[in-house]
N, C-alpha and C positions, 0 to 999 in steps of 0.2 A: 079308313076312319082314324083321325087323329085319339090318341090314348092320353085321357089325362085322368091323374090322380092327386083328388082334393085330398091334403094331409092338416086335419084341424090341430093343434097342439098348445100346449103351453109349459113353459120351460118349467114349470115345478112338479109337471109329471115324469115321474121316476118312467114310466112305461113307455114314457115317449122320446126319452132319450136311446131307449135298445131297437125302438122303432123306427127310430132317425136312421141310425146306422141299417137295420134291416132292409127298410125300401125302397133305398138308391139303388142297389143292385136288383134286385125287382124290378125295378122298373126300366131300369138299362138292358136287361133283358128281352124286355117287351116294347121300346123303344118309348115306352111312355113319358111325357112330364108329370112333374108332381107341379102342384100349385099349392104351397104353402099358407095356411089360414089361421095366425095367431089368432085366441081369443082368449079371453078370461076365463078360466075353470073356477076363479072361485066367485065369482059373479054366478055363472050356471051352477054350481052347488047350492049358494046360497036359496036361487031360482027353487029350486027344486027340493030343499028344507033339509040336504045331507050335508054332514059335516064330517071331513077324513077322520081326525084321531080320536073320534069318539068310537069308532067299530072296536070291540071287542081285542083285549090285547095279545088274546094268542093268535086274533089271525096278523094282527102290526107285526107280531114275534115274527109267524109264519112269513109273513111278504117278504120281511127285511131276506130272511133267508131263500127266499123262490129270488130274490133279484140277484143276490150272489151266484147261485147258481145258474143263472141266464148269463151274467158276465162270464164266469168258467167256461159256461157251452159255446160262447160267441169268441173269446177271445178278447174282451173289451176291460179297458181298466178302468169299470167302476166301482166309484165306493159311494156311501150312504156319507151324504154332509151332515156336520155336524149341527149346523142353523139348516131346521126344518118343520114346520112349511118355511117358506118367504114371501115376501109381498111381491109378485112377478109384473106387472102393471106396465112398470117401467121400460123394462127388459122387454115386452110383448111393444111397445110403443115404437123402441129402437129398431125391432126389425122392420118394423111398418119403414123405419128412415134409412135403413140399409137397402131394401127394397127399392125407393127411391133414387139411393145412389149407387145403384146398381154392385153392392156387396153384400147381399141377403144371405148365400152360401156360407161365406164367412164369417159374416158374425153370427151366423148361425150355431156353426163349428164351435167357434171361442166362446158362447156363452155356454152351450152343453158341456164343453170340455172344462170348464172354471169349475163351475158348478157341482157337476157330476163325478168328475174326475179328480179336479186340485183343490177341492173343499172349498170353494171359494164363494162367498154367498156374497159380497162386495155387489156382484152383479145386481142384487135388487137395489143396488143404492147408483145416485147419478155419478160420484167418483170412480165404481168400478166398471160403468162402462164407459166414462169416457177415456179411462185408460183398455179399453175394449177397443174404443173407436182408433186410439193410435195403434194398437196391436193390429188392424184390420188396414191402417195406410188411411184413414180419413182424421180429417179436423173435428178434435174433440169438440173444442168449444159448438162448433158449428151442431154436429152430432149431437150435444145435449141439449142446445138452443130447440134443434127440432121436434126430438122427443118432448119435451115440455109443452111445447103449442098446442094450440085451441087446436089445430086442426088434426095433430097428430092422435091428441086425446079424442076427438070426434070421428076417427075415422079405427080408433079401435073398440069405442062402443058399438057400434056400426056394425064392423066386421060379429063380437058376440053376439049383438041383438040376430044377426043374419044366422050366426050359427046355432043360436035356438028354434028360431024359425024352418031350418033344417033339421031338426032334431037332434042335432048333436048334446050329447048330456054328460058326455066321459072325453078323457084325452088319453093315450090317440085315439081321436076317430078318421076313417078314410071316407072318400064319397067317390065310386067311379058310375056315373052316369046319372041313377039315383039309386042305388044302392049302398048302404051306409056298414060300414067294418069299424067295429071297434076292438080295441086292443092291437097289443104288441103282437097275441098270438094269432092272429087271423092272415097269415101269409099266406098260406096255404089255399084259402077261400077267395083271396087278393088275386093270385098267382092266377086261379080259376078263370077269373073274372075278367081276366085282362086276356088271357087264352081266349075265351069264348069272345073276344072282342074279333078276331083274326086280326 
């Protein structure tokens, strides 16, 4: 039986970037695919009447420090951007057109690694990926013509509408078969899950 692993995400969750780097090798283990599932998270927040930086600010305190501490334990050099939230819209739209042109991977990589890593919020705006799109070997202009279209925008309502309808409500969430994982921390129960597959 073929193994695959629906990874729902969106680039301004902080959980889904240690998750990113987590589940390739998980799943290169188990010989699984992942299938990548951009959606809107703040679409499904709104969905659902929760708003991030209204929680309580010792636990904002608290998180900012649980996410250092997962960089330490992984070895990963992230830091917390200076511009946050952002409006991720764009950037979720682009992978839909990397996808496409077959460099999903890639600009995968370069938006977490802008972002997450080089402070670089540029990425919600269409200048900073269309110097995304040249870091990656494709035609910017081309690249952002794409993202901008009727279809690309329709096809990532699409994708959220779908991932509500599966219940996704948080990022990351996983889905292997129909069993839904969320968080960064559920490798373990992943790891499970994909064993019990044989």
């Amino acid at each position: 039986m073929a193994k695959e692993i629906e990874f729902f995400w969106d680039i301004g969750s902080t959980n889904t970037y240690f998750a990113l780097h987590l589940i390739r090798p998980l799943a290169a283990r188990h010989g699984a695919s992942i299938h990548m599932r951009p959606f809107n998270l703040g679409y499904v927040f709104r969905h659902h009447n929760y708003v991030l930086m209204e929680e309580p600010a010792a636990k904002i305190s608290n998180r900012k420090r649980d996410l250092e501490r997962w960089a330490a334990r992984y070895g990963l050099p992230f830091r917390f951007p200076d511009t946050f939230p952002i409006k991720t819209s764009r950037a979720l739209r682009g992978s839909l057109v990397a996808r496409t042109l077959g460099c999903e991977g890639a600009y995968l990589d370069a938006i977490f690694r802008h972002y997450w890593e080089q402070n670089d919020a540029s990425i919600a705006e269409l200048d900073g990926l269309a110097r995304i799109a040249t870091e990656i070997g494709q035609d910017a202009d081309r690249f952002v013509r794409e993202i901008e279209s009727d279809a690309t925008r329709t096809a990532l309502i699409e994708e959220t509408d779908a991932a509500l309808k599966r219940g996704i409500f948080g990022a990351p969430s996983f889905v292997i078969g129909e069993e839904l994982f969320w968080g960064k921390d559920r490798m373990e129960f992943i790891d499970d899950a994909l064993r019990d597959m044989g």
